[in-house]
C-alpha positions as CSV (number, residue, x, y, z in Angstrom):
1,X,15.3,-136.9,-35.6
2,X,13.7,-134.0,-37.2
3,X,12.7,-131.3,-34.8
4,X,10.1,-129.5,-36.1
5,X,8.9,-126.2,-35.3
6,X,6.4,-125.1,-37.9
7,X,3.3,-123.4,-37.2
8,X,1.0,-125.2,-39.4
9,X,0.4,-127.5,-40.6
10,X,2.6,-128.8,-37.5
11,X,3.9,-131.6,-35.9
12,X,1.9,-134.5,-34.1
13,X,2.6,-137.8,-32.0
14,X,4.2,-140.1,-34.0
15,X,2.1,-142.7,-32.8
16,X,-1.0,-141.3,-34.7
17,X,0.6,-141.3,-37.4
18,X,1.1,-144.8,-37.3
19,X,-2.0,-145.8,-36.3
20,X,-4.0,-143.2,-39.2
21,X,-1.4,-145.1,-42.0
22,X,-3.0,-148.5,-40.7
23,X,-6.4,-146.8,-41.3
24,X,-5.7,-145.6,-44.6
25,X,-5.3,-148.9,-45.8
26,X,-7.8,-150.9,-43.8
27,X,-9.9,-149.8,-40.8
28,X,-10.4,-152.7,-38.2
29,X,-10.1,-155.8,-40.0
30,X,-13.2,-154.3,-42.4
31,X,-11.6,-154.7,-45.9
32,X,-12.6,-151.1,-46.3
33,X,-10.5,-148.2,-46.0
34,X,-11.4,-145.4,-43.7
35,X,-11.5,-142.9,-46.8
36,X,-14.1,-145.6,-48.1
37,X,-16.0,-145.8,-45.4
38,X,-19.5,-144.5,-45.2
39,X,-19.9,-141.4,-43.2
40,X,-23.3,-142.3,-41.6
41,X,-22.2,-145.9,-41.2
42,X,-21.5,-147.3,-37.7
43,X,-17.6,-147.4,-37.8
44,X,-17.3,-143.4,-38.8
45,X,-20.2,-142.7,-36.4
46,X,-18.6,-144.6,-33.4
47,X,-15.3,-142.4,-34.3
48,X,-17.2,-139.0,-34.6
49,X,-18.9,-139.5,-30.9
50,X,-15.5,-140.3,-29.6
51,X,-13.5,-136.9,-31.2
52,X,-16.9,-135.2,-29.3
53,X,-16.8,-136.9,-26.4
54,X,-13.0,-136.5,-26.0
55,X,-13.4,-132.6,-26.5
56,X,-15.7,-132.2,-23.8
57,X,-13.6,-134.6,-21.1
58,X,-10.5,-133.2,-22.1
59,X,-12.2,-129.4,-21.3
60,X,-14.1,-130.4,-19.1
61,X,-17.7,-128.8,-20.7
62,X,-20.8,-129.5,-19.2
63,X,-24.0,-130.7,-21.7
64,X,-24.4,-127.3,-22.5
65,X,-22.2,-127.3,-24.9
66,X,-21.8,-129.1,-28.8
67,X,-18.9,-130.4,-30.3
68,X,-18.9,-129.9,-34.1
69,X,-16.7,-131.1,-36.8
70,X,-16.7,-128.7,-39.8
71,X,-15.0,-127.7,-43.1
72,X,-13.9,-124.3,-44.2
73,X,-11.3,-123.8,-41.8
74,X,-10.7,-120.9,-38.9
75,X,-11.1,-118.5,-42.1
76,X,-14.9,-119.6,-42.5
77,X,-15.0,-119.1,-38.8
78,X,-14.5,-115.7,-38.4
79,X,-17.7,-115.2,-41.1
80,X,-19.6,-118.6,-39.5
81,X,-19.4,-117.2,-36.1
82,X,-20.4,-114.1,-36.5
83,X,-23.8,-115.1,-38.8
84,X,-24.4,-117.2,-35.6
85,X,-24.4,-114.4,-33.2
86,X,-24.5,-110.7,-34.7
87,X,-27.5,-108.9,-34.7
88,X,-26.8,-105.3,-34.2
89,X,-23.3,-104.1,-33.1
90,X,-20.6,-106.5,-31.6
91,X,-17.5,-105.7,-30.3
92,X,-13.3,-106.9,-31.5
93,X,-9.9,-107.4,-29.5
94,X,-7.4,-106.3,-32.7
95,X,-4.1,-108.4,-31.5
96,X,-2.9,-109.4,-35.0
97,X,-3.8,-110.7,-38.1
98,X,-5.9,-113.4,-37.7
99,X,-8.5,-110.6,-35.4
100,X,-7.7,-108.3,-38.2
101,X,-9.7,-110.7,-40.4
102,X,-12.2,-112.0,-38.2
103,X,-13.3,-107.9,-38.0
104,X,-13.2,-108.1,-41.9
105,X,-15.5,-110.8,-41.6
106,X,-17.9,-109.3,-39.7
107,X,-17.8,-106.3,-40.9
108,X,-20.6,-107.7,-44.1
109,X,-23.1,-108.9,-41.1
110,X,-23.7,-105.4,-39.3
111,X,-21.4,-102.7,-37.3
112,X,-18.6,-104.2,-35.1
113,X,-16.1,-101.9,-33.2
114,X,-12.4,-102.4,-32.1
115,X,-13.2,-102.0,-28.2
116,X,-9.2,-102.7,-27.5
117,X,-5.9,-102.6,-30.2
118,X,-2.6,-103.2,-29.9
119,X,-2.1,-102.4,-33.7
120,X,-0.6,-99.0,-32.8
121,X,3.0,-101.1,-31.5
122,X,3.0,-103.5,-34.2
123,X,1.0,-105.6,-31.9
124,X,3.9,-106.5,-29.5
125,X,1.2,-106.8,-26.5
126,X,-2.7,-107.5,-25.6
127,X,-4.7,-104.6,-24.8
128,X,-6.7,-104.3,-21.9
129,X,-9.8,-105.3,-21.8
130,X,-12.5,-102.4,-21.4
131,X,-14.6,-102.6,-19.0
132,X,-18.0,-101.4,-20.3
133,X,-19.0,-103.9,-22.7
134,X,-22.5,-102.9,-22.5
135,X,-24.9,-103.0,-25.6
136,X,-22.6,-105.4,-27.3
137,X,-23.9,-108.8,-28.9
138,X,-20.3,-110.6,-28.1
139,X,-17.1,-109.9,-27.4
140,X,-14.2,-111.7,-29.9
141,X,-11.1,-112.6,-29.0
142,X,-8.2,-114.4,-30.5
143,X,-6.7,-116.3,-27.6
144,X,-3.0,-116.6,-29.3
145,X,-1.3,-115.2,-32.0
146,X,1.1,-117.6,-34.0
147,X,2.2,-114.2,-36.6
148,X,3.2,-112.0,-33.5
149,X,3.5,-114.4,-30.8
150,X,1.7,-112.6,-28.1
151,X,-1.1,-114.8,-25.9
152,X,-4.1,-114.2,-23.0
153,X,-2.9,-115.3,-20.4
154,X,-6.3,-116.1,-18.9
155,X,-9.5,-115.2,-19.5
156,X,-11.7,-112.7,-18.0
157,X,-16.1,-113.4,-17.2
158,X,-17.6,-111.3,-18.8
159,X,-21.4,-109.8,-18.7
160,X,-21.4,-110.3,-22.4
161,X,-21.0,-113.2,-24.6
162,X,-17.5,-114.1,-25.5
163,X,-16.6,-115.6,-28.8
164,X,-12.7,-116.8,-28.9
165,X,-10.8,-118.0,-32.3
166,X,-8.5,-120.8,-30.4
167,X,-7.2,-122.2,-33.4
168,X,-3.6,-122.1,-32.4
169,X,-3.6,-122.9,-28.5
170,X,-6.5,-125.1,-27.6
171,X,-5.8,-128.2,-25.6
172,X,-2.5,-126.6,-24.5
173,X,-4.1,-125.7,-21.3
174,X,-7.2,-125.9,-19.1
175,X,-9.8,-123.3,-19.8
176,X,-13.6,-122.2,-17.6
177,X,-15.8,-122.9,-20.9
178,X,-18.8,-121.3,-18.6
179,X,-16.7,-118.5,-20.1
180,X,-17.9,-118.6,-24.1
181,X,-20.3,-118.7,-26.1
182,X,-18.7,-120.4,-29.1
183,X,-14.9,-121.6,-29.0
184,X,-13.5,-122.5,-32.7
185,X,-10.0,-123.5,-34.0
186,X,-8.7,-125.0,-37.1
187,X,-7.3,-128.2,-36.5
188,X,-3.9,-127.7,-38.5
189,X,-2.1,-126.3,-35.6
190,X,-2.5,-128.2,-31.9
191,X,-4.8,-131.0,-32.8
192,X,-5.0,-132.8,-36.0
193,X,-4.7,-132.2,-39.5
194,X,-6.1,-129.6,-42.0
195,X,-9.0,-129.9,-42.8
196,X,-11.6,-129.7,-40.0
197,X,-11.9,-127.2,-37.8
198,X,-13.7,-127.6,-34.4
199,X,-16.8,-126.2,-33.0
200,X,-17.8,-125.3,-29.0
201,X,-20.9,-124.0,-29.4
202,X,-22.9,-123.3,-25.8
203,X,-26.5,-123.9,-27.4
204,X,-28.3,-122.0,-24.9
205,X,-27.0,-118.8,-26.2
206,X,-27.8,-119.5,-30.1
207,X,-30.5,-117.2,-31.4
208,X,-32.2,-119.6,-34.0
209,X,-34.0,-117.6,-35.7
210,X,-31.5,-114.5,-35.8
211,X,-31.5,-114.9,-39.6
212,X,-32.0,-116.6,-42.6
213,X,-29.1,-118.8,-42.6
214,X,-27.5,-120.6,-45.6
215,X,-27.5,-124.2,-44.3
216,X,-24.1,-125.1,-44.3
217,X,-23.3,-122.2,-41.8
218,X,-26.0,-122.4,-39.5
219,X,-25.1,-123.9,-36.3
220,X,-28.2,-125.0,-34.8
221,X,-28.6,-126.7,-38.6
222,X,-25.1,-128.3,-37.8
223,X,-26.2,-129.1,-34.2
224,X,-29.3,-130.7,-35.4
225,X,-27.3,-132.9,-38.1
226,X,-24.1,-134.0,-35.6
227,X,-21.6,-131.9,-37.9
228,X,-23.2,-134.6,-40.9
229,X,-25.6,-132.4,-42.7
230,X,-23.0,-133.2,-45.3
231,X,-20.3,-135.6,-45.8
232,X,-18.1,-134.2,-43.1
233,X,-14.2,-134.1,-43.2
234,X,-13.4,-137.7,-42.2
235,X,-10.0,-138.4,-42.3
236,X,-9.0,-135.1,-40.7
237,X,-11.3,-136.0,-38.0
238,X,-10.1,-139.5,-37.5
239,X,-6.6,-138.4,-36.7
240,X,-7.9,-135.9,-34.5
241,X,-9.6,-138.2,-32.4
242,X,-6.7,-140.2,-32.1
243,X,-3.9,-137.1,-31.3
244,X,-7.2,-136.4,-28.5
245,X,-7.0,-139.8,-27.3
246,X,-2.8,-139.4,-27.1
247,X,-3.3,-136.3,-25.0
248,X,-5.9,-138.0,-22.6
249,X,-3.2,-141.0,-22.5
250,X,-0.6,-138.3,-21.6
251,X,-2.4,-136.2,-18.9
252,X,-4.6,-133.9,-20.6
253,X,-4.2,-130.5,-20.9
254,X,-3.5,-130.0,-17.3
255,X,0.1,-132.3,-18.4
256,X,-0.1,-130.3,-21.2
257,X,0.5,-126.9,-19.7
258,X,3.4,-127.9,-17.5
259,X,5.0,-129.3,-20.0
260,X,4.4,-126.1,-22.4
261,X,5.3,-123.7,-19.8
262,X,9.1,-126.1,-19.3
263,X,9.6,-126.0,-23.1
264,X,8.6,-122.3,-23.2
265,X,10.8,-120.8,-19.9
266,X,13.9,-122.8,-21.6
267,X,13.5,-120.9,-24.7
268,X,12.7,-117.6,-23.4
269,X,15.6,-117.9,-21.1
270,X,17.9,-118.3,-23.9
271,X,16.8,-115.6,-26.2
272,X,16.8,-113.1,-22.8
273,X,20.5,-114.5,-21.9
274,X,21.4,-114.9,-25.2
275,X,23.6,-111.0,-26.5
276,X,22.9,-112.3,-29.9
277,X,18.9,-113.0,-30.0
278,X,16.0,-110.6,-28.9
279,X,11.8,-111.1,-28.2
280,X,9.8,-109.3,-30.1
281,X,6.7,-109.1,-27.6
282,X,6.0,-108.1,-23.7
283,X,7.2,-110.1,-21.5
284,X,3.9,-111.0,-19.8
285,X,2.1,-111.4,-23.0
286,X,4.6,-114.0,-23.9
287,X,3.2,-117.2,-26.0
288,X,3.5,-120.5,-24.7
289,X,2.7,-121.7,-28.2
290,X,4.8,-119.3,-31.0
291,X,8.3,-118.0,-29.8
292,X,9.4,-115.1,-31.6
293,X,12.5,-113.8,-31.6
294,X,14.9,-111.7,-33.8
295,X,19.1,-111.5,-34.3
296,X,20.2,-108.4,-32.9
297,X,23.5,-108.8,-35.0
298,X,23.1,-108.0,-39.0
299,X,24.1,-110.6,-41.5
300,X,23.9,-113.7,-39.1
301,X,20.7,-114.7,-40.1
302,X,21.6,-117.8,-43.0
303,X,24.4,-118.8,-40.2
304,X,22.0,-119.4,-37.9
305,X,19.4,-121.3,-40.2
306,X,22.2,-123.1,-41.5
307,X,22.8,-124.2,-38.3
308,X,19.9,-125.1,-37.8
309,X,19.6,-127.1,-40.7
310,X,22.8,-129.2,-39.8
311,X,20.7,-129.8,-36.8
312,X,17.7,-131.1,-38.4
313,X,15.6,-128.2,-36.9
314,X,13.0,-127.0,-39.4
315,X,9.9,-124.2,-39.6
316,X,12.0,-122.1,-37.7
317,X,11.6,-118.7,-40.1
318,X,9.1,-116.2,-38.8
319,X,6.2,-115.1,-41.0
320,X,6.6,-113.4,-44.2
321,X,5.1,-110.6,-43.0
322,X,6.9,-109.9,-40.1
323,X,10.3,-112.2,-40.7
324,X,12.8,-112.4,-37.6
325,X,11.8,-116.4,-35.9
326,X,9.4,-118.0,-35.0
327,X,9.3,-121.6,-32.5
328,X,6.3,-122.9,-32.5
329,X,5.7,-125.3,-29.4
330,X,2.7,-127.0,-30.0
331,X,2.1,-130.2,-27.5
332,X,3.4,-133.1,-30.0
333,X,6.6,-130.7,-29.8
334,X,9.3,-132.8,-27.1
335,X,11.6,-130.7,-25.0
336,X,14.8,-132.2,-26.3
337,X,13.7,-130.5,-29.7
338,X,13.6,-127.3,-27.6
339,X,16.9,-128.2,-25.9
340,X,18.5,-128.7,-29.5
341,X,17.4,-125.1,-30.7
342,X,19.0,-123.6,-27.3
343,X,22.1,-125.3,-27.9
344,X,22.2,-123.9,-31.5
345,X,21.8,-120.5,-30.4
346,X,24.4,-120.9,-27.3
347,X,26.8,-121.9,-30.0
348,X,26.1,-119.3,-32.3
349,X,27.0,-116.1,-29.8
350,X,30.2,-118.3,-28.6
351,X,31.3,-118.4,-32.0
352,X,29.9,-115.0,-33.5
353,X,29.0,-113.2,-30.6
């Protein structure tokens, strides 16, 4: 068994893997395969209702809310988002790279300012929250940062609208989407494939006529068309639907987060035993989803990931940017691939420690 820890593009269920092969070949006894298939024809339409349908049960969000499909990745989010909801001055949480770039993004639409940064201690914690939000269009938010491995916790109501880049933690736990405005996350790291990304867009609070829009980033457009104003991302989409219908099968996100939070506190309790192995963030901004960790002792680091080789335990290198480790525990991820890292870091401080 490989255990793998990457970040993303990372692991899923087995069984959807499977079941997307069969798909590739022939869909449903049709002679066609899915890739074939006609994306307005009743066998992709049946599929795209279900990944919709699924998102809402599985977050339990009222008909408020749209479920869209799109290309372009979390990337063309930070820009599509804010298109959708800027008009004159919105307002940033800076908790890492991914923020970082959203507030690039934004940046070509109209003013934006940092209301809260933890930039100034290498972003090893999330900033408060302030208070006095007043005047702003929306709030953004990255809910969890694979780079630094910091996470909200929860989520605060807020007067304003809330906009929140969930790319690398959604389904991992239940969430009050009475809370935002628009959720997206790419689909590479807790729910399919790249090469969708997924839309929660609360239509009462779109502005239709905020702007000239080009169509392909206009959400109401997208609304309007079901996420088929062109041909949308089908395969990625497909095996979405099915790693949705796996979590459903497996207790939803509710399941989800107790089974997150076990393969997380065994981790975290080895690297805070552990003389050889440090955290890199604040305790109570810990991620449930990215682990990152350090060697405290120099010149262990290729023992270690040759252990880890020998082990079959891949993606365990932290970022270029920031190096040290990095677990990622995304739900496909069992605990007895959690339980083999542990033991590999056990063994390492009885042997070098």
């Amino acid at each position: 068994m490989v255990h793998n820890f990457s970040a993303g593009p990372s692991i899923l269920p087995k069984g959807v893997f499977l079941e997307a092969s069969k798909a590739v070949v022939e869909y449903k006894d049709t002679g066609l395969s899915l890739l074939e298939m006609s994306h307005r024809g009743e066998h992709f339409v049946e599929i795209m209702q279900e990944a919709q349908n699924l998102v809402k049960e599985l977050l339990g969000l009222n008909d408020d809310f749209k479920v869209l499909f799109l290309s372009g990745g979390a990337s063309t989010g930070f820009y599509i988002s804010a298109l959708n909801f800027l008009k004159t001055r919105a307002g940033y949480i800076d908790t890492g790279t991914w923020s970082s770039k959203a507030i690039k993004e934004a940046k070509r639409i109209a003013p934006i300012e940092v209301v809260a940064s933890s930039k100034d201690n290498q972003y090893k914690h999330i900033p408060s929250i302030p208070s006095d939000l007043e005047g702003l269009d929306y709030l953004h938010i990255t809910s969890n940062n694979t780079i630094y491995g910091t996470q909200f916790q929860d989520f605060q109501a807020l007067k304003t609208k809330q906009i929140c880049d969930m790319s690398s933690d959604i389904f991992s736990r239940p969430i009050d989407g009475s809370k935002f405005s628009l959720i997206y996350a790419g689909a590479q790291k807790n729910m399919g494939p790249a090469g969708t990304t997924l839309y929660i867009v609360n239509q009462n609070h779109l502005d239709k006529d905020i702007r000239d829009l080009p169509s392909m980033l206009d959400l109401s457009l997208q609304i309007e068309k079901k996420s088929a104003f062109n041909t949308p991302p089908v395969f990625p989409i497909y095996v979405s639907m099915l790693n949705l219908r796996w979590l459903k099968d497996n207790g939803g996100v509710e399941a989800a987060e107790k089974r997150n939070a076990e393969k997380a506190d065994l981790l975290y309790a080895e690297i805070d035993r552990n003389s050889l192995f440090t955290g890199n963030v604040e305790h109570k901004d810990r991620s449930k989803m990215n682990v990152t960790f350090t060697l405290s002792q120099e010149g262990l680091e290729n023992t270690f990931l040759d252990l880890c080789k020998q082990a079959n335990i891949v993606g365990i290198k932290g970022h270029r940017s920031v190096g040290g480790f990095r677990a990622s525990l995304y739900n496909a991820l069992p605990l007895k691939s959690v339980q083999a890292l542990v033991e590999i870091m056990t063994f390492l401080e009885q042997s070098h420690g």
